[in-house]
C-alpha positions in Angstrom: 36.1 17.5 -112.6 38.8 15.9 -110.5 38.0 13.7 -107.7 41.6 13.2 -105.9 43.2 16.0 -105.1 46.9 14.5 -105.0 48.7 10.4 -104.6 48.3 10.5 -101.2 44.5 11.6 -101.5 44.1 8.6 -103.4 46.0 6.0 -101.2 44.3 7.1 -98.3 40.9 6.9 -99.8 41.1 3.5 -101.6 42.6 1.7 -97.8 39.5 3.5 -96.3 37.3 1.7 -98.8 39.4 -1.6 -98.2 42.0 -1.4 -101.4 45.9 -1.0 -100.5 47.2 0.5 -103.3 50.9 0.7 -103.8 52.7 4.0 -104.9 52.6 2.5 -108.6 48.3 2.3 -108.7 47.8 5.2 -106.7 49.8 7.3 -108.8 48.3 6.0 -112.0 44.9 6.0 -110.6 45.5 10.1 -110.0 46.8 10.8 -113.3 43.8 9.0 -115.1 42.0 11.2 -113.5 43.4 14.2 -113.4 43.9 14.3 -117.0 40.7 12.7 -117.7 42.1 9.1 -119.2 41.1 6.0 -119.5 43.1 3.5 -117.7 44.4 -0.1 -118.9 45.5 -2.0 -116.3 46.9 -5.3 -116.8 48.1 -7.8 -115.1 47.6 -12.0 -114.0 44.2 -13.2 -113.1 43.3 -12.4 -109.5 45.7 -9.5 -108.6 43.1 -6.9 -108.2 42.6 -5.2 -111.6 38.8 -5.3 -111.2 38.7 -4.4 -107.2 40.4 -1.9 -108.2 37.6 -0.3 -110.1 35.0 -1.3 -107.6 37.7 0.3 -105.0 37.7 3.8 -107.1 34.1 4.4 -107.3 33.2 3.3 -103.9 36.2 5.7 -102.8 34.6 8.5 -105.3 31.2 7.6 -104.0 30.3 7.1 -107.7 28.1 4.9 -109.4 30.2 1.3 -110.6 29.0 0.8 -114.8 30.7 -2.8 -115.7 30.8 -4.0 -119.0 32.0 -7.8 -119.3 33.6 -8.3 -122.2 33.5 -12.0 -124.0 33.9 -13.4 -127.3 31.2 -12.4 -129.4 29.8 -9.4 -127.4 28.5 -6.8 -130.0 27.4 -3.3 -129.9 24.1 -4.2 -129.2 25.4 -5.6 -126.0 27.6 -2.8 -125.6 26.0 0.5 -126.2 22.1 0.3 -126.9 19.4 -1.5 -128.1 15.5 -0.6 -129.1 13.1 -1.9 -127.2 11.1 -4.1 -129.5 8.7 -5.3 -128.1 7.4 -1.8 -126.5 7.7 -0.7 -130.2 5.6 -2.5 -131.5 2.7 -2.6 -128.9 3.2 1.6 -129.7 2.4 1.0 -133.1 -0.7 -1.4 -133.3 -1.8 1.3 -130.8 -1.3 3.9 -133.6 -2.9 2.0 -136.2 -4.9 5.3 -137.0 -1.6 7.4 -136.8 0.3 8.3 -139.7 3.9 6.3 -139.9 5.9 9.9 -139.8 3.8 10.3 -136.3 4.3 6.9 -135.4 8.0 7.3 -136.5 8.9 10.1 -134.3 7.7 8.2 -131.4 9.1 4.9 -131.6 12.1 6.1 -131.8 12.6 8.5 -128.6 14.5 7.5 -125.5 11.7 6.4 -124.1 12.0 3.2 -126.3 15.9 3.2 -125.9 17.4 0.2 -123.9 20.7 2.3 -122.5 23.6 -0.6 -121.9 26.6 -0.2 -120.6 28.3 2.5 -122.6 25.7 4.6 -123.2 25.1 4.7 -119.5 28.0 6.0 -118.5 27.9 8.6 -120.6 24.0 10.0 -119.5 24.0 11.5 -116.1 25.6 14.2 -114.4 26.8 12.2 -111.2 30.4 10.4 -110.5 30.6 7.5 -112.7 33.4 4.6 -112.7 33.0 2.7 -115.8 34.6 -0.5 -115.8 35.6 -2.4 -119.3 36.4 -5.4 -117.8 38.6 -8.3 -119.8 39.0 -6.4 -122.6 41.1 -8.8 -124.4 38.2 -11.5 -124.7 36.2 -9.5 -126.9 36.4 -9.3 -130.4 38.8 -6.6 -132.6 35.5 -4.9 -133.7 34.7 -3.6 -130.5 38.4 -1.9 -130.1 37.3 0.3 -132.8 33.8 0.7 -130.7 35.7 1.5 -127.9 38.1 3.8 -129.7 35.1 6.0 -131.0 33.2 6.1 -127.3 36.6 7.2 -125.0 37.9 9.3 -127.5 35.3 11.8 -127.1 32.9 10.4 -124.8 29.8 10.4 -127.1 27.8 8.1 -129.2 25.5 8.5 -132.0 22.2 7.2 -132.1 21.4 7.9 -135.9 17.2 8.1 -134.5 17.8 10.4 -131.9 21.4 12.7 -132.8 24.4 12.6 -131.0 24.8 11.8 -127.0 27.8 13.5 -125.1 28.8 12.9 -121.3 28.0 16.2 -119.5 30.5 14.7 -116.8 33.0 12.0 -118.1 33.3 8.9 -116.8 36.6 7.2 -114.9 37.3 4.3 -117.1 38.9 1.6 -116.1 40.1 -1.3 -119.2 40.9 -5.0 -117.5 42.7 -7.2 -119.7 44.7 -10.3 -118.6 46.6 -10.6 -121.8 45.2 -13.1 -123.7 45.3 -11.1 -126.7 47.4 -8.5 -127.6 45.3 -4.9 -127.6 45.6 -2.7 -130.6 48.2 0.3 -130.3 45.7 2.8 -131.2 43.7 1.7 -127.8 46.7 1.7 -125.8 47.5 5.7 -126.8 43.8 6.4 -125.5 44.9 4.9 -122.1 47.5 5.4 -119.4 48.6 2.0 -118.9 48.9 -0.2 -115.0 50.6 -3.0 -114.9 49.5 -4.7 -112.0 51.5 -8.0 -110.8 51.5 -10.1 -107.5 52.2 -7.8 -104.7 55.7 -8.1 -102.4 55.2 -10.2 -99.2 54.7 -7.3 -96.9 52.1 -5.5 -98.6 50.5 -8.9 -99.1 50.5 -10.2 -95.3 48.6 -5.9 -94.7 45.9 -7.3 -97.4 45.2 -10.4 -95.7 44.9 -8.3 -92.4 42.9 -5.4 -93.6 40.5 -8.2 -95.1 40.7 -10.9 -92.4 41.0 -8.9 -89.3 40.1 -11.6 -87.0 43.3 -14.0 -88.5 46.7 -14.1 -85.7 49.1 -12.0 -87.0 51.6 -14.6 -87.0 49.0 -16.9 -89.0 48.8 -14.7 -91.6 52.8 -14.1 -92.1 52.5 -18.1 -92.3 50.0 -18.4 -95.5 51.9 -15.4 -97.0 54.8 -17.5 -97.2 53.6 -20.6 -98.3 51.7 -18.6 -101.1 54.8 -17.4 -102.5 56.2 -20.9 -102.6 53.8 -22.2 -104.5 54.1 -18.9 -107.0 57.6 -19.7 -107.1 56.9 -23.1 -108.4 56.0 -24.0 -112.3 52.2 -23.8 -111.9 49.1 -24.1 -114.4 48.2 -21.2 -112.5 49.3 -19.2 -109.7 47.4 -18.6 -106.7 46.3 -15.2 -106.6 45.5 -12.2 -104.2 41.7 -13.2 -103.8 42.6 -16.9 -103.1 45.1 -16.2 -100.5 42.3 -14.1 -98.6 40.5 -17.4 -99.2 42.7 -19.6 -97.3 42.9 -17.3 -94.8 39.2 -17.3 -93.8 39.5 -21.0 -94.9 42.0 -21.5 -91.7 39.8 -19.3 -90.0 36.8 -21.2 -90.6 39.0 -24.4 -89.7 40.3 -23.1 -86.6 43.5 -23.5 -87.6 46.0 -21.9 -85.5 49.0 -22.9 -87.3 50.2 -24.4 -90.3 50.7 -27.9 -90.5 51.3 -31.0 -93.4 47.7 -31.8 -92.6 46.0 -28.6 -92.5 48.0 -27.4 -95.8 46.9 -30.3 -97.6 43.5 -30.5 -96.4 42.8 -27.1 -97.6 45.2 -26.5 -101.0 42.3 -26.7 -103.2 41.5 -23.4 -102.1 44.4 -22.1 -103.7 45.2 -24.3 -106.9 42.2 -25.0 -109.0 44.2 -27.7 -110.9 45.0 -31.2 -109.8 48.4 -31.3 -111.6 49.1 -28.1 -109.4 47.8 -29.8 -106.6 50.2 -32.8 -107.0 53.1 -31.0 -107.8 53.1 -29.1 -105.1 52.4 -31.6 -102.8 55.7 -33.2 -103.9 57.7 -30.3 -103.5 56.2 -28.0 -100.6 58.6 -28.1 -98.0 56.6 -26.4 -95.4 59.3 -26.7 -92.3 61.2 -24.7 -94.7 59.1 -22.1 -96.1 58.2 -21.4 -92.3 61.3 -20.9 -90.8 
């Protein structure tokens, strides 16, 4: 069942919830769910692959399932896992049962710990499930994930086999640390999402810090693209920017000054190499003019 009912629907509906898409995303975003697909969105840290999510359901008024994805996550971790401990306080209770009794009990949903796959699939409501930095897990769960979104089931060997009554929007995060297997990528339309232009930037910082001066806000926009511009361990990204607004804010900065940038640049680069460098070679009369 379709929950956008056309590109616009979906731009108009993510900037009520507080995400500006670009035509790019909200296109994407209305095809994946249109046709029912998972979506892979990629991109640098911090550009809004995982709002994004968070953005859809809230839009959709559906329930958010994340599944954070590290090295060594299993499917325990990932789809279910028995409740042990309940199990076993069921059967010293049923000492006097047979173990076919005892058996058929045990191993009901009642003694089923749902995680995150498995929960998106039960339930009839909206649900946005979020597979997020995909990359960091291991290869295994690839072919996990290839078995769960190509039909949107999983089999409990106990219990049979459980399909979504109502699938889920999936959304894969992956910062490209490791390359993902083709067969994944065919399951998925694919996003690549990258630092936003400088106007749809400086309407981000506004939407999010409403009370920063217009002209303020043009100010850090600029100075944040000089410093992506430059060769940095890492980039500041969308959710730092909207940090050193509310930073300045919080400072009562009203414009942008040596002392006032350099004060604050830690918000923004989270490496003191960065920090040096761009001490060095920020040439704020410049970048402001």
């Amino acid at each position: 069942m379709s929950v956008f009912s056309s590109v616009a629907d979906v731009s108009e509906r993510l900037a009520a919830v507080g995400y500006l898409a670009s035509p790019a995303v909200a296109t994407t975003v209305f095809l994946a769910d249109r046709l029912e697909k998972p979506l892979l969105v990629e991109g640098p840290a911090g550009v809004g692959k995982t709002e994004l999510s968070k953005a859809v359901a809230a839009a959709s008024d559906a329930r958010l399932v994340r599944l954070q994805c590290y090295e060594g996550v299993d499917e325990s971790r990932a789809l279910y896992e028995w409740n042990h401990a309940k199990q076993l306080l069921r059967i010293t209770a049923g000492q006097d049962e047979s173990w076919e009794e005892t058996k058929a009990d045990v191993f009901s949903e009642e003694f089923l710990l749902p995680r995150p796959l498995l929960t998106a699939i039960q339930g009839d409501e909206p649900t946005v499930l979020l597979i997020d930095e995909t990359d960091k897990a291991d290869v295994e769960i690839e072919g996990l994930l290839l078995e769960v979104l190509g039909d949107f089931q999983i089999t409990v060997p106990e219990l049979g086999t459980i399909t979504a009554t109502r699938a889920p929007f999936v959304v894969l995060t992956s910062n490209a640390t490791r390359e993902l297997s083709e067969a994944l990528r065919r399951r998925c339309l694919y996003l690549h999402i990258d630092f936003p232009d400088a106007a749809l930037e400086e309407r981000i910082v506004r939407l999010r810090v409403p009370d920063l001066d217009d002209t303020l806000a043009t100010s850090v926009v600029r100075v944040v693209n000089a410093l992506r511009s430059m060769e940095l361990r890492k980039a500041p990204s969308v959710a730092e920017t909207i940090d050193w607004a509310r930073t300045l804010l919080a400072l009562g900065a009203d414009t942008l000054d040596e002392q006032v940038v350099t004060e604050s640049l830690g918000v923004l680069l989270k490496h003191q190499t960065d920090v040096i460098h761009a001490t060095k070679r920020l040439r704020l009369d410049s970048v402001l003019r």
